[in-house]
C-alpha positions in Angstrom: 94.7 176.4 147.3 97.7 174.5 147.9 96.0 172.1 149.9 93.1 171.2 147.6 96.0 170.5 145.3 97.6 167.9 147.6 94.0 166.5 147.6 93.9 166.2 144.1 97.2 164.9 143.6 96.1 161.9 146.2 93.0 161.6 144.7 94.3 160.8 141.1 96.8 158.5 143.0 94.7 156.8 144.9 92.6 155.6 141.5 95.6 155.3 139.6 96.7 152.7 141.9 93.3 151.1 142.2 92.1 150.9 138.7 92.3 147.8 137.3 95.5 146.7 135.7 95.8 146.2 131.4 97.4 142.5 131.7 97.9 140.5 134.1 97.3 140.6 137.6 100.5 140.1 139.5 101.2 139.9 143.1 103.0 142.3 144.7 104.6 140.0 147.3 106.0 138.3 144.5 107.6 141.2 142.6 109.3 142.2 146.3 110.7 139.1 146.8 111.9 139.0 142.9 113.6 142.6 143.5 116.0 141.1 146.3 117.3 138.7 143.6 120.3 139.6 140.8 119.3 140.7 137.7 120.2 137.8 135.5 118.2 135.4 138.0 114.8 137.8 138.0 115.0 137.4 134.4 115.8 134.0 134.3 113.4 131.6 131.8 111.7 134.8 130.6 111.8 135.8 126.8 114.7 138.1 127.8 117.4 136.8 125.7 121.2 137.8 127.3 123.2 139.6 124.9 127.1 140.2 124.7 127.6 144.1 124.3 130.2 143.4 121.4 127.1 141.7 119.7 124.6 144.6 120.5 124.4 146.3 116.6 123.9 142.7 114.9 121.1 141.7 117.6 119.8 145.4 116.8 120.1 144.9 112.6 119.1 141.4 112.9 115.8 141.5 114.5 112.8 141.2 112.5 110.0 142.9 115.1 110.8 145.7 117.3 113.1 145.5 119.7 113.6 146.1 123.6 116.7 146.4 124.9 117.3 146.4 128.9 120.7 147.5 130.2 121.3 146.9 133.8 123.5 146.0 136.2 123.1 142.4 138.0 123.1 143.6 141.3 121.9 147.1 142.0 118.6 147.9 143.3 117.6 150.2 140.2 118.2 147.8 137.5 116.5 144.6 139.7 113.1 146.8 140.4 112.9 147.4 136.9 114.1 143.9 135.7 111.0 143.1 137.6 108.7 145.1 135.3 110.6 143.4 132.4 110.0 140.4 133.5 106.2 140.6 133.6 105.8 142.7 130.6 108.6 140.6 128.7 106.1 137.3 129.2 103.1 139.1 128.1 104.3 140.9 125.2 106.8 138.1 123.6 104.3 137.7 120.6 105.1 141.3 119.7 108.0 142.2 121.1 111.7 141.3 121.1 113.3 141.2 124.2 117.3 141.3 124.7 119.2 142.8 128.0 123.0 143.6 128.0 124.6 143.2 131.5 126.9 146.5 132.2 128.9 145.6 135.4 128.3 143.6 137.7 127.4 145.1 140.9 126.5 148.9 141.3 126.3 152.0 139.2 129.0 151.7 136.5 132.0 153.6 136.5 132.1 157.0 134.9 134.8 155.8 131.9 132.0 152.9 131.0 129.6 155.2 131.7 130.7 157.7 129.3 131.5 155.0 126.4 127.7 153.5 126.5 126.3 157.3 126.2 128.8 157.9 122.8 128.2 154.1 121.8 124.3 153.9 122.2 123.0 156.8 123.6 122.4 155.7 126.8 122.3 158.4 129.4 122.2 155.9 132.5 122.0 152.3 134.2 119.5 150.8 134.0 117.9 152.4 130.7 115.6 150.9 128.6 116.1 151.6 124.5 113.0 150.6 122.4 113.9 150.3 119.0 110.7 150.1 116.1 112.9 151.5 112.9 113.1 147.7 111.3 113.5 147.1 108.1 113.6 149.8 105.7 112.7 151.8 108.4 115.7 151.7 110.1 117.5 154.7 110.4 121.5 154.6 110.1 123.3 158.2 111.4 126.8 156.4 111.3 128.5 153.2 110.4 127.4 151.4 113.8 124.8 153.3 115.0 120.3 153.1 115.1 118.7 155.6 116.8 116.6 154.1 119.4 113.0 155.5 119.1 112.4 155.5 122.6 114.6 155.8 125.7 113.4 155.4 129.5 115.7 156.1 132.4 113.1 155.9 135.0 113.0 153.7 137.9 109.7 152.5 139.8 109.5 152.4 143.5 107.6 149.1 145.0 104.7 151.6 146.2 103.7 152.5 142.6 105.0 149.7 140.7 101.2 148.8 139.7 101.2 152.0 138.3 104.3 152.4 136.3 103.1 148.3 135.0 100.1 150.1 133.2 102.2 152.9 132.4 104.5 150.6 130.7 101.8 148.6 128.8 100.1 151.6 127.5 103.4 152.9 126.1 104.1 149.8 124.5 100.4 149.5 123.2 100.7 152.7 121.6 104.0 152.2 120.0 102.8 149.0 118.6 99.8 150.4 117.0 101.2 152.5 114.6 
């Protein structure tokens, strides 16, 4: 039984990563060579607009559209694999979407004291983390003075084997949450 599991499980894999993508095709060459680079350079003359973390709450009540926010550090291979989704998904989506990214550190995983402060601050359990915010207007929920609850948080990080498939992933999440 636990083999025709495995089977199944390779199966649905194999047509995950062979069905046709929603968006644009990208090459896969180019997103490995775009995950060696920092951060700020991957998302260089993309619709990701570099915010100061001071300035976070008034780019968050001052938006007009939802909102994406990426928080990363520059160099740290986590944070550049999924800058590389942003990037992509950033370009396609910049009709629809807001896009700002707050750089953490500079190199690595943050440490825990910084760590700690961005998970009271804004609810962000780890770096890189991804807060999608869709409350605008009078729909934006206040819980304290300088607070909006994000309405959806991802923590995830793609490896380059299945980075077609978190792509689609990420589209039909967005699709959805734009719908409404």
């Amino acid at each position: 039984m636990t083999r025709w599991l495995h089977l199944l499980a390779v199966a649905i894999l194999v047509l995950l990563l062979s069905s046709p993508s929603s968006g644009q095709s990208v090459d896969m060459a180019v997103v490995r060579d775009l995950a060696e680079r920092p951060v700020d350079e991957i998302l260089d003359g993309t619709p990701v607009q570099l915010i100061e973390i001071e300035r976070y709450w008034e780019a968050v009540r001052g938006r007009n559209r939802p909102l994406v926010v990426f928080f990363y550090s520059n160099k740290h291979g986590p944070s550049q694999r999924v800058a590389t989704l942003i990037r992509f998904v950033s370009i396609d989506y910049a009709d629809r979407l807001d896009f700002r990214r707050v750089k953490v550190v500079e190199e690595g995983r943050p440490p825990r004291a910084l760590a700690r402060d961005l998970e009271a601050r804004f609810s962000l359990d780890d770096t890189p983390g991804i807060l999608y915010y869709d409350n605008v207007g009078d729909k934006m929920v206040l819980e304290e003075e300088d607070y909006v609850e994000a309405d959806f948080k991802e923590f995830r990080t793609p490896q380059m084997f299945l980075w077609q498939t978190y792509n689609r992933a990420v589209r039909n999440a967005l699709d959805a949450l734009l719908a409404d």
